[in-house]
N, C-alpha and C positions, 0 to 999 in steps of 0.2 A: 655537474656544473655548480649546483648550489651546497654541496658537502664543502668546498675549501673557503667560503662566507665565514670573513669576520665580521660576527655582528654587533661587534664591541664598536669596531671602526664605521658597521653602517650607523651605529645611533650616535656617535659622536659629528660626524658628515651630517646626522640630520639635526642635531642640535645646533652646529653652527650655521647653518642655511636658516632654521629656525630664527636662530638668533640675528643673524644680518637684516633676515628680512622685516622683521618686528622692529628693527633699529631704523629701516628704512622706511617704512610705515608711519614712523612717529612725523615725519617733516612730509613725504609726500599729500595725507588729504588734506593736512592746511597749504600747500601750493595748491591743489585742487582748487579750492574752496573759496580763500582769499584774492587768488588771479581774477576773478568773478565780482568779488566785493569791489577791487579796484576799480574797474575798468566802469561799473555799477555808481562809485563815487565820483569819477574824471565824468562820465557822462552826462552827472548833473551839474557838474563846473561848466560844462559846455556847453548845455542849453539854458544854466541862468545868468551864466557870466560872472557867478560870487564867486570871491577869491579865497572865501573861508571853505568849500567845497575843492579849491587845487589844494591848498597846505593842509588839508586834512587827508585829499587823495595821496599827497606826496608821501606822507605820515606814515600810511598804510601800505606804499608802496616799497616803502624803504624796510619795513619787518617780512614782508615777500620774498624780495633781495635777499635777505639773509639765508630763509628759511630753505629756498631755491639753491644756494649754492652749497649748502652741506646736503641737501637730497641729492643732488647730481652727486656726489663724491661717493652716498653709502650705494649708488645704484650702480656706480658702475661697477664697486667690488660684487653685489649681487651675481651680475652678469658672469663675472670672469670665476667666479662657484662652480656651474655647470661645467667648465671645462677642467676642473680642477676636482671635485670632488664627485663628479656624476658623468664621468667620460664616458661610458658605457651608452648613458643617456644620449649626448650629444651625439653620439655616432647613429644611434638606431632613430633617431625622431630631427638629424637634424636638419632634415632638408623642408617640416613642414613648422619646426620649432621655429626654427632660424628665419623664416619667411616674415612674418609680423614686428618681429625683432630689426628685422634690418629695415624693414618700413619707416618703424618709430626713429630709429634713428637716422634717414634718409632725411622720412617727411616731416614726421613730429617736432624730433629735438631742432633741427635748424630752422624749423618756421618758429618756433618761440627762439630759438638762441640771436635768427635777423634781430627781428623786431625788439627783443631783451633791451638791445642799447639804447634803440630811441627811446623806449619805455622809461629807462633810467638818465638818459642823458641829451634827450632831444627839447626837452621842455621848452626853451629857447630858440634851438637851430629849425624848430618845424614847425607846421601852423597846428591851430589848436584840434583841427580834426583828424590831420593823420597822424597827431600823436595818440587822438583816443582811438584809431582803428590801431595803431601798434600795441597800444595797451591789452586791447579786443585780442588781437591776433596771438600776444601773449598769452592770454587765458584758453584761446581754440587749442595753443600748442602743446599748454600743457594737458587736457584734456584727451587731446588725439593721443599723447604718447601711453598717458593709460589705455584709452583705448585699446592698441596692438599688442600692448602687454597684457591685456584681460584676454583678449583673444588668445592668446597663446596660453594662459593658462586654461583658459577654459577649454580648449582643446583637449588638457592633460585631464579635464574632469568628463569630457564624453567628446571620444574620437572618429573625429567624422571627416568626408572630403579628403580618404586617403587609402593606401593600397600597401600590405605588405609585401616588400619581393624579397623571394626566400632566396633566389640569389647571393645578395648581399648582404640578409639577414637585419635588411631596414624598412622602414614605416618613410612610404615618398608621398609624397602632396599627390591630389587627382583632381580637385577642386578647391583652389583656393575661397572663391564664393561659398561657396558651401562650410568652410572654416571660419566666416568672417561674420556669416549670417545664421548661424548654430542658436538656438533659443537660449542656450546657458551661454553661451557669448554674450549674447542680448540683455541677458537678466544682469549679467556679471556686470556687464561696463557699467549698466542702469543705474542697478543697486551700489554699489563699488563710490561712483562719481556721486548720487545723492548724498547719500549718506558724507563722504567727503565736504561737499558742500554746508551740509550742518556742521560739520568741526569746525570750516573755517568762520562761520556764523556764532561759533558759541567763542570764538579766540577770540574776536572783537568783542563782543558781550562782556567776557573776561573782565577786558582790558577797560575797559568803558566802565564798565562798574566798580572797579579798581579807583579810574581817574573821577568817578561820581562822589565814592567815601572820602575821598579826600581832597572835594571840592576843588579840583582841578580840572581845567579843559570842559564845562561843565557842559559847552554850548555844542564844543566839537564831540561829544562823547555822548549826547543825547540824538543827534543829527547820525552819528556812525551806529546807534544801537537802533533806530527807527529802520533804518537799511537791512541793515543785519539780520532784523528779526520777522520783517517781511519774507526774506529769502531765507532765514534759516524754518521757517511756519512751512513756507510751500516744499523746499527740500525735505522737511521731515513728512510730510503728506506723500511726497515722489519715492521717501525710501522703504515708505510704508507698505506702498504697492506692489516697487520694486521687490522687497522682499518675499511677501509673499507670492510672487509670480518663481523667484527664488525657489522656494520652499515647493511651488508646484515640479518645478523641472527636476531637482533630489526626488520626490519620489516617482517622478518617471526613468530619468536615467541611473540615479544612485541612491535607492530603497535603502541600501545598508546605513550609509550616513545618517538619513531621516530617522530612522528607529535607532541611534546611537543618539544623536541630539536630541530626541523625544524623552530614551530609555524606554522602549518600547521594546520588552522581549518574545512576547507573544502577539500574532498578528488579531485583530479584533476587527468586524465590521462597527459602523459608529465608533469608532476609535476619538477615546479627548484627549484633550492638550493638555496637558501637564504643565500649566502656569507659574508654579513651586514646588520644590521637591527637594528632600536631603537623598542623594543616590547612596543606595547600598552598595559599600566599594568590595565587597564578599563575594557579591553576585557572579557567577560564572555560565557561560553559555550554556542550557540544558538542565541547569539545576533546578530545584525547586525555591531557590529563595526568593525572597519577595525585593523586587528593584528598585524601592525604596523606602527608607526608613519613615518617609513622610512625603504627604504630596497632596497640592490640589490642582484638582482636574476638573477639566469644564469640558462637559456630555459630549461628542460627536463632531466637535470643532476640528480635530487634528483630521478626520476624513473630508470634511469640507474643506479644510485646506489641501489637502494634501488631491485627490478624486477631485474634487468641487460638487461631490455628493455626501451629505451629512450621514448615510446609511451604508458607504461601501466599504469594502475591505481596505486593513493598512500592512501591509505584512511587517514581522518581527525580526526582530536581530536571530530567535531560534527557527522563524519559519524561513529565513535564507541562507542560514547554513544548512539545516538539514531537509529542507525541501517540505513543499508542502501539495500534495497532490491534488487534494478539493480545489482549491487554488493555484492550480497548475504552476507550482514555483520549483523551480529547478534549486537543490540544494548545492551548496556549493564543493561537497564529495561530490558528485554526479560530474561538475565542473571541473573537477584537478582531476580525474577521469581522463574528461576529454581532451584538458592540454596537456595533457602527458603524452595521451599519442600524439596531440600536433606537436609536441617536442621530440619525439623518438621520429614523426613521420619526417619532419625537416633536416633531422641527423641523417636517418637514410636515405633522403633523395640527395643530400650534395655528396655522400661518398659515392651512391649508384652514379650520378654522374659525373662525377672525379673519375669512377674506372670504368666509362664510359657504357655500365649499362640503363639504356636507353628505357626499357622496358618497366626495370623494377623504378628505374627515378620517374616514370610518370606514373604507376599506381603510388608512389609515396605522393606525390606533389599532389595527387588528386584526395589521398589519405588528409594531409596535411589541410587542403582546403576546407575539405568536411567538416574541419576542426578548429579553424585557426584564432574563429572568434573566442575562442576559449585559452588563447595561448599561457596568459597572465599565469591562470589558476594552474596552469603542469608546474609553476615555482616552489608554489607553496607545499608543505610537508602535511597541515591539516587543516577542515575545514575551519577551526577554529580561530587561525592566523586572518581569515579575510575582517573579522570584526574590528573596527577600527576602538581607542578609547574612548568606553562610553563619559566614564564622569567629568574627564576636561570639554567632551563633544556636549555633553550637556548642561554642566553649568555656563562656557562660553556663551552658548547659542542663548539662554536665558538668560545673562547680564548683559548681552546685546539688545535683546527686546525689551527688557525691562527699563533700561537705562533711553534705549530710542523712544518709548512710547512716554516719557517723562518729557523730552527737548521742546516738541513741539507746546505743552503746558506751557512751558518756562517761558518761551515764544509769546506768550499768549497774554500772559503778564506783563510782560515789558511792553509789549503794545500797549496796554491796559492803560498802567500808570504811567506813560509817556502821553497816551491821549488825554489821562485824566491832569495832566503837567504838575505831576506827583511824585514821579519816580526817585526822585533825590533824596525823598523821606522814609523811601521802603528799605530801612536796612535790615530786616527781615530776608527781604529778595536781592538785595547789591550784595550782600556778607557772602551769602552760598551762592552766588553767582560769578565768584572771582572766579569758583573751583569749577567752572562749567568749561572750560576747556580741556579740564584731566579729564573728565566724564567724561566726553564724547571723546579723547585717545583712547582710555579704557575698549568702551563700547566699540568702536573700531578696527581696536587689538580684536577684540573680540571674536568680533565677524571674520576675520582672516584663519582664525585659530581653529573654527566652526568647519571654513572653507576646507582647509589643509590638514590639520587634525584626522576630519572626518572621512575623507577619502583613504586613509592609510589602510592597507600596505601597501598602496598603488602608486606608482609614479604615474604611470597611464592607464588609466582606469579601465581592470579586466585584462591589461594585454600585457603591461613589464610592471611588477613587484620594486619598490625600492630597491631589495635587496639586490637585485640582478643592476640596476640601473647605476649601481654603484662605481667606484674609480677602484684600481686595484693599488690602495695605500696601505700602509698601517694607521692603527689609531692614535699612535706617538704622533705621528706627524700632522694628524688631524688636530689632536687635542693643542698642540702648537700654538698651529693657526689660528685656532678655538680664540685660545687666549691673548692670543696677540690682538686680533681682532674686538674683542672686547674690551683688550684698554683705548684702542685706536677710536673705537667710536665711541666709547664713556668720553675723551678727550674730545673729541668733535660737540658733543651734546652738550657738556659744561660747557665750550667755547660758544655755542651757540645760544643756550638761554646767559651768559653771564653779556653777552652782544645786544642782546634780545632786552635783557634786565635794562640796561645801560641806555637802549634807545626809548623803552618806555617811559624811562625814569624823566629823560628829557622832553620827552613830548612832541606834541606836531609845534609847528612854526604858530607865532599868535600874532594876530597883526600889528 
């Protein structure tokens, strides 16, 4: 099955999935984030009755608008991916894939797409407080739709609440609950929507510090960054957590990614974290060279994280391919092993019972069981292919954390010299504070790269390999799309900051 794999066509497939999704990425956690700020600024309109509190929610509400309807456009090409480039996928996962998916779309998108209108257009036609619960109910919507889309990815990162039947050769739902309330669902939405949260906090900051240096809006832009930075302080404390609760569930259900992001080739009890490091890009599974050209490391922290014991073991990218026995860790030869025969046991029970013997297809299907949880690994050719890239897995994961543990500082400042009613004069902190909204797109990219990155070769972790998950195209016709695609959304993205440019330039309303 896996000899007639074009793997020219699987990496060009994963480059433009890649690419859409990071395109998509860039507009959704400022909807996150912002629908929050709104709804945050209309609620102080509402309980002080100032009118510079609407024209500044309007303001804010009006760059949401924008931001929200080029994310719908790169999401829905996201979607219609799967079915184009990862058919294979869709068939075998789509009955527990497609679940969450059409939730979001049911529940999610049309409770924020109601409410959307009066948000923008009821200011007038309705009273002041159902328009600030349609504002609210905008922000739940968009929220919820991440939700079932984290759900459904986190699925693809540890699969649970589901039953293969080798019948039809697919992965069917058995517990939706179970899917919904998975620990790495839980950490994912957490972490995913805080961290969001802080982007949308650092976009206004941006913009405010923008409208500060140049002594514009000075009253409305000290009033938006007092908000902002209250919620972008507690969100960077929630994705703090988040994350690390993160980083717990990788080394319970996915050790290989965790010693990829780390660069941890050899397993260690007191295992530290690697703060800084230049990675050796030489380095190969098994060898003796050393995994980075430079690095510091703080004592026994990466076992506390990782355990919540500063003295336990961490296993290594070489203790899970080739097994480590004091450590009872099953190598991953030992693995492609076992799914080999559940791939040979699955071939012979639907011919035995194609030519209706009864006998041999139930010692295969019971063969097959014995095994199944290991189906992933019968793809791969060696144990080497399960190692995901370590140097993008670990610098991402390091310009995520280093760039997060910087927001809340910044946070912290603005508070400062806004209390100290000084901030106008810190252009020290307004100057590099314009760029605090690329930072946190950065750091965000980041995190995603970490997520997806680090799981590779798996579409569904342990059970289907990209490669198999693939559509039977060429890579002419990928490469296409590829490109097509990337002028279609460089076009969307100038249309959107040159929109963006043009409404900031103008400002909110002044009385």
């Amino acid at each position: 099955m896996i000899d007639n794999i074009d793997l020219n066509m699987v990496n060009w497939a994963r480059a433009q999935f890649a690419m859409t999704a990071m395109y998509h990425w860039i507009f959704v956690p400022l909807t996150l984030g912002l629908s929050w700020l709104c709804a945050f600024y209309e609620a102080i309109y509402v309980k002080t009755g100032n009118d510079e509190w609407k024209r500044l929610s309007q303001f804010w509400m009006k760059l949401f608008g924008i931001n929200f309807a080029i994310g719908v456009a790169t999401g829905i090409i996201l979607e219609f991916e799967f079915g184009t480039n990862w058919s294979n996928y869709s068939w075998m996962v789509g009955d527990i894939f497609g679940a969450p998916l059409a939730i979001e779309g049911i529940v999610a998108f049309f409770l924020e797409a109601t409410f959307f209108a009066v948000m923008f257009f009821g200011w007038e036609r309705v009273s002041k407080r159902f328009h600030l619960f349609s504002t609210f109910m905008v922000a739940l919507g968009s929220n919820l739709s991440a939700l079932w889309i984290l759900v459904a990815n986190a699925w693809m990162q540890y699969p649970v609440g589901m039953a293969f039947n080798p019948d039809t050769a697919r992965f069917e739902m058995q517990n939706i609950l179970e899917v919904i309330s998975s620990p790495v669902a839980i950490s994912k939405f957490t972490h995913a929507t805080s961290s969001s949260f802080i982007v949308g906090s650092l976009f206004v900051l941006s913009i405010s510090s923008w409208y500060l240096l140049r002594n514009r809006h000075v009253r409305m832009a000290q009033r938006s960054i007092v908000v902002a930075a209250v919620f972008g302080l507690l969100s960077s404390l929630l994705a703090g957590f988040t994350g690390d609760e993160s980083a717990f569930e990788n080394a319970n259900h996915q050790p290989m990614k965790l010693a990829a992001y780390e660069g941890l080739y050899n397993g260690e009890s007191g295992a530290g974290l690697v703060a800084a490091g230049i990675v050796n890009t030489s380095k190969k599974v098994g060898d003796d060279q050393d995994p980075f050209h430079f690095e510091v490391r703080i004592p026994g922290l990466l076992s506390l994280l990782a355990n919540r014991s500063p003295g336990s073991f961490v296993p290594g990218i070489n203790d899970l391919v080739y097994g480590n026995e004091q450590e009872n860790i099953m190598g991953v030869d030992e693995k492609i092993e076992k799914g080999k025969i559940a791939v040979s046991s699955l071939d012979t029970y639907k011919l035995a019972k194609k030519a209706g013997n009864i006998k041999e297809a139930e010692s295969a299907l019971a063969t097959f069981k014995e095994h199944q949880n290991y189906l992933g690994y019968g793809f791969l050719e060696s144990p080497e292919e399960a190692v995901p890239p370590v140097a993008i897995s670990f610098y991402s994961f390091h310009i995520m954390v280093i760039l997060g543990s910087l927001f809340p500082l910044v946070c912290l400042a603005y508070l400062f010299f806004i209390h100290k009613n000084t901030l106008s004069k810190q252009v020290w902190l307004l100057l590099p504070g314009v760029s605090l909204f690329f930072l946190s797109l950065i750091a965000s990219q980041a995190g995603w790269v970490v997520a997806e990155v680090g799981r590779q070769p798996w579409a569904i972790q342990g059970l289907l390999p990209v490669t198999v998950a693939r559509s039977n195209l060429t890579s002419g016709t990928i490469q296409t799309t590829f490109y097509m695609f990337v002028f279609l959304f460089t076009i969307l993205l100038i249309a959107e900051i040159r929109i963006m440019l043009k409404q900031i330039s103008i400002g909110p309303k002044e009385s």
